[in-house]
C-alpha positions in Angstrom: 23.4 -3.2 9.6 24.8 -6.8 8.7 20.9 -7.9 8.9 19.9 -4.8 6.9 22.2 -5.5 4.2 20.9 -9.1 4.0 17.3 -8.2 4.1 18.4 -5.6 1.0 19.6 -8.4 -1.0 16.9 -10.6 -0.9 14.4 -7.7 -1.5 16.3 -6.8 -4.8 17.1 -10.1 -5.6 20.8 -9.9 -5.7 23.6 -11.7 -4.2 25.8 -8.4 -4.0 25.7 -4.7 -4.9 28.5 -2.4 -6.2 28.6 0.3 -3.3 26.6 0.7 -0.2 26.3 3.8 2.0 25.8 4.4 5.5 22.9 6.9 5.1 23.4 9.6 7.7 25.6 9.6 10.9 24.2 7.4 13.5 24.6 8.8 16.8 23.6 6.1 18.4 26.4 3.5 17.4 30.5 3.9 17.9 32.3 4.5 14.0 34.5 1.7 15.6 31.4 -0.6 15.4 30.2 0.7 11.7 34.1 -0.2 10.4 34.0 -3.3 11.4 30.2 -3.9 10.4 30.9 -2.4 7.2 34.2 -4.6 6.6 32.3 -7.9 7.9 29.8 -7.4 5.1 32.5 -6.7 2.2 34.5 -9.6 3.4 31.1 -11.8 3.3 31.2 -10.4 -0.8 27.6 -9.0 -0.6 29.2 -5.3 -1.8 32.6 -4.7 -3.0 32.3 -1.2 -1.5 31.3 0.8 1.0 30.7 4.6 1.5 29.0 7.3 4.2 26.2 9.8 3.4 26.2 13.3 4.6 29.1 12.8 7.3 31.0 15.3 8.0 34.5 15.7 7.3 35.8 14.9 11.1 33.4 11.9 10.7 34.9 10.4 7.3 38.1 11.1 8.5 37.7 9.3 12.0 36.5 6.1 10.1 39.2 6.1 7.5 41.6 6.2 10.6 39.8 3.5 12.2 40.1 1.4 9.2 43.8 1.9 8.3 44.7 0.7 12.3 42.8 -1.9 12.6 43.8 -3.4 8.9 39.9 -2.9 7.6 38.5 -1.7 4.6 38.1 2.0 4.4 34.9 4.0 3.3 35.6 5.2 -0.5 32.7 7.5 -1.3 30.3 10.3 0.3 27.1 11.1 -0.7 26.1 14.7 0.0 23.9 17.1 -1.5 25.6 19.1 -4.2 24.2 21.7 -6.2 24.7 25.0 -7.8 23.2 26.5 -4.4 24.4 24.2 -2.2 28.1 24.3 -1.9 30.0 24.4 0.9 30.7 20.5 1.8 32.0 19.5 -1.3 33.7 22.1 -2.2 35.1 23.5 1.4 34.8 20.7 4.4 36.0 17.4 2.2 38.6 19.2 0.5 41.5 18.0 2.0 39.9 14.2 1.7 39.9 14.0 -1.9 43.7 13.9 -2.6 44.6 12.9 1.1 42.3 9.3 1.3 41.0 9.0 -2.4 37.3 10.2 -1.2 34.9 10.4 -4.4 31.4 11.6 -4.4 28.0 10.6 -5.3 26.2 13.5 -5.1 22.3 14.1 -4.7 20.0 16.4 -5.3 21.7 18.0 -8.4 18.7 20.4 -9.2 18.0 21.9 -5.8 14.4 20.1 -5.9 13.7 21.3 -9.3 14.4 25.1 -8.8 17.1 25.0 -11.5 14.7 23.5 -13.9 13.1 26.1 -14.1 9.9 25.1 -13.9 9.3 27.3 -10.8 10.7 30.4 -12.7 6.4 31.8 -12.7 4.8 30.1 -9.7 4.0 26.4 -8.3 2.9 24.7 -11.5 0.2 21.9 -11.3 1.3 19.0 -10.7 4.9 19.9 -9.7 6.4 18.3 -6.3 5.8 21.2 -4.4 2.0 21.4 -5.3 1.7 18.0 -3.7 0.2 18.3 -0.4 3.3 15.5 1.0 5.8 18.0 -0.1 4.0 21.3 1.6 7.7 21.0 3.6 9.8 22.7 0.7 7.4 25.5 0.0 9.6 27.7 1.9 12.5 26.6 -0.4 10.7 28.9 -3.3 8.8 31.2 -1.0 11.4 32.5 1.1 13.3 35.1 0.3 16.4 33.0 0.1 14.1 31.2 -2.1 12.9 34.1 -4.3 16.6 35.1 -4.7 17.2 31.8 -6.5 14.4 31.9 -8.6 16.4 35.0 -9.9 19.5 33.1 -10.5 17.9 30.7 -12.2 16.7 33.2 -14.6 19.8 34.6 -15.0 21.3 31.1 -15.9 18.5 30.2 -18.3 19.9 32.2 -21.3 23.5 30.5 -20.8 21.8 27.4 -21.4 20.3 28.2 -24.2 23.5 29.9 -25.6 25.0 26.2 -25.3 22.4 24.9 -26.8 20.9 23.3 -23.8 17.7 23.3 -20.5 18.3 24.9 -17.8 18.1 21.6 -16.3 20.6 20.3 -18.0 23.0 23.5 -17.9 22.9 22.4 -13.7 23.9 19.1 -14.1 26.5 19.6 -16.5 27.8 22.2 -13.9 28.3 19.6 -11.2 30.0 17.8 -13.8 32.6 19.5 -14.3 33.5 19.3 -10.8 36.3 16.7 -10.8 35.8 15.9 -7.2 32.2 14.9 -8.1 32.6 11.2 -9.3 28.7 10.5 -9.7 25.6 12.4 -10.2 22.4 11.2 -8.9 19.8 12.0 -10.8 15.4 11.6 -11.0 12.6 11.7 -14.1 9.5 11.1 -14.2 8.9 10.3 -17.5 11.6 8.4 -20.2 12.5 11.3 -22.3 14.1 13.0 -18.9 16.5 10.2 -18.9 17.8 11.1 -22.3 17.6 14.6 -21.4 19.6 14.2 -18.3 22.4 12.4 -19.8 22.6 14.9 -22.6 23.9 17.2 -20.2 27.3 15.5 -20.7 27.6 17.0 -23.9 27.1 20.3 -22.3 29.8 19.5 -20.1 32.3 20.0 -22.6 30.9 23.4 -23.5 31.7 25.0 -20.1 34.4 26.7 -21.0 36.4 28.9 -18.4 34.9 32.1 -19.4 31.1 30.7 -19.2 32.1 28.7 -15.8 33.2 32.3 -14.8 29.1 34.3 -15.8 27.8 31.5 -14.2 29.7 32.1 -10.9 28.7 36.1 -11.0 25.1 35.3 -10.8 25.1 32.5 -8.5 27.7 34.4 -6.1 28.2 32.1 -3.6 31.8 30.5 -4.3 32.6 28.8 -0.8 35.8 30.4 0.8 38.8 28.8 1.8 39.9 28.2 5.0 41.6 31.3 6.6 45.1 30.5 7.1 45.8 32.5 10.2 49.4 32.8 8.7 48.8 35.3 6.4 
């Protein structure tokens, strides 16, 4: 990791970055060993913080632990998928972590692989991702029936977007927004006007209002459930 990081740097040209993320769990290596790897390499000033991707819950906690014990730096931000079909994690499993150890999120994949574009409302256009022979992998994200059943959410969603004046596109980003436990979105284009596009959906953002937030959960139906509370 410590040689990664240093390879990293030269490659970009940089003597530090911002944030760096363990990407993934690695099975292989005690979270003992990553705090202190991690804590060696912001101590050495080549990133001023450090973060996990796609850990679970248990996992972020059990490092955060680590670190606090043995007087390290603890891991500030996650970076899991988040979208308006993918759920559960942010919103269910790291729940408690937000207010209890300051977690904040980077999230990825904001527009499900481009099914809330929209652009796969009619079929696999030309020179899409999934018509690319090295993405044959997420056909069966559209052609499934799980699939299908998004498509028509998405076409539910479209005329809300346009209500507010705004893509589909942009409608789903906007939407993970507005998620105050969501402290970054990650986003891709392909071409330059995308990037203005994209960060037009934060004037969207302010358009959400409860009522619209509230259609938009009807069609997606699929608001993650809270713990039960065996309690009650």
């Amino acid at each position: 990791m410590i040689e990664g990081t240093d390879a990293s740097l030269q490659r970009l040209g940089l003597d530090y970055v911002d944030l760096i993320f363990c990407h993934r769990p690695d099975i292989d290596t005690p979270i003992t060993e990553t705090c202190f790897a991690m804590n060696h390499v912001l101590n050495q000033g080549k990133a001023l913080y450090w973060g996990t991707s796609e850990w679970s819950a248990a996992q972020i906690r059990r490092a955060y632990d680590i670190c606090r014990r043995e007087h390290l730096i603890p891991p500030t931000m996650e970076q899991p998928q988040y979208n308006m079909f993918t759920r559960d994690r942010v919103e269910q499993e790291y729940a408690s972590l937000y207010e209890e150890i300051g977690l904040g999120t980077t999230i990825w994949s904001p527009l499900a692989s481009g099914l809330l574009t929209g652009k796969y409302n009619d079929g696999i256009p030309a020179g899409s991702r999934l018509s690319l022979e090295s993405y044959q992998w997420l056909r069966p994200l559209l052609e499934s029936p799980e699939g299908r059943n998004r498509i028509e959410k998405v076409k539910a969603l479209t005329p809300i977007a346009k209500e507010l004046g705004g893509t589909m596109a942009q409608l789903a980003l906007a939407w993970c927004l507005a998620n105050d436990d969501v402290s970054t979105v990650i986003t891709g284009a392909s071409r330059a006007d995308q990037v203005v596009q994209n960060m037009q959906a934060m004037e969207l953002m302010e358009k959400l209002t409860p009522d619209v937030l509230g259609r938009i959960e009807e069609i997606l139906d699929n608001t993650p459930q809270p713990p039960q509370n065996w309690r009650d």
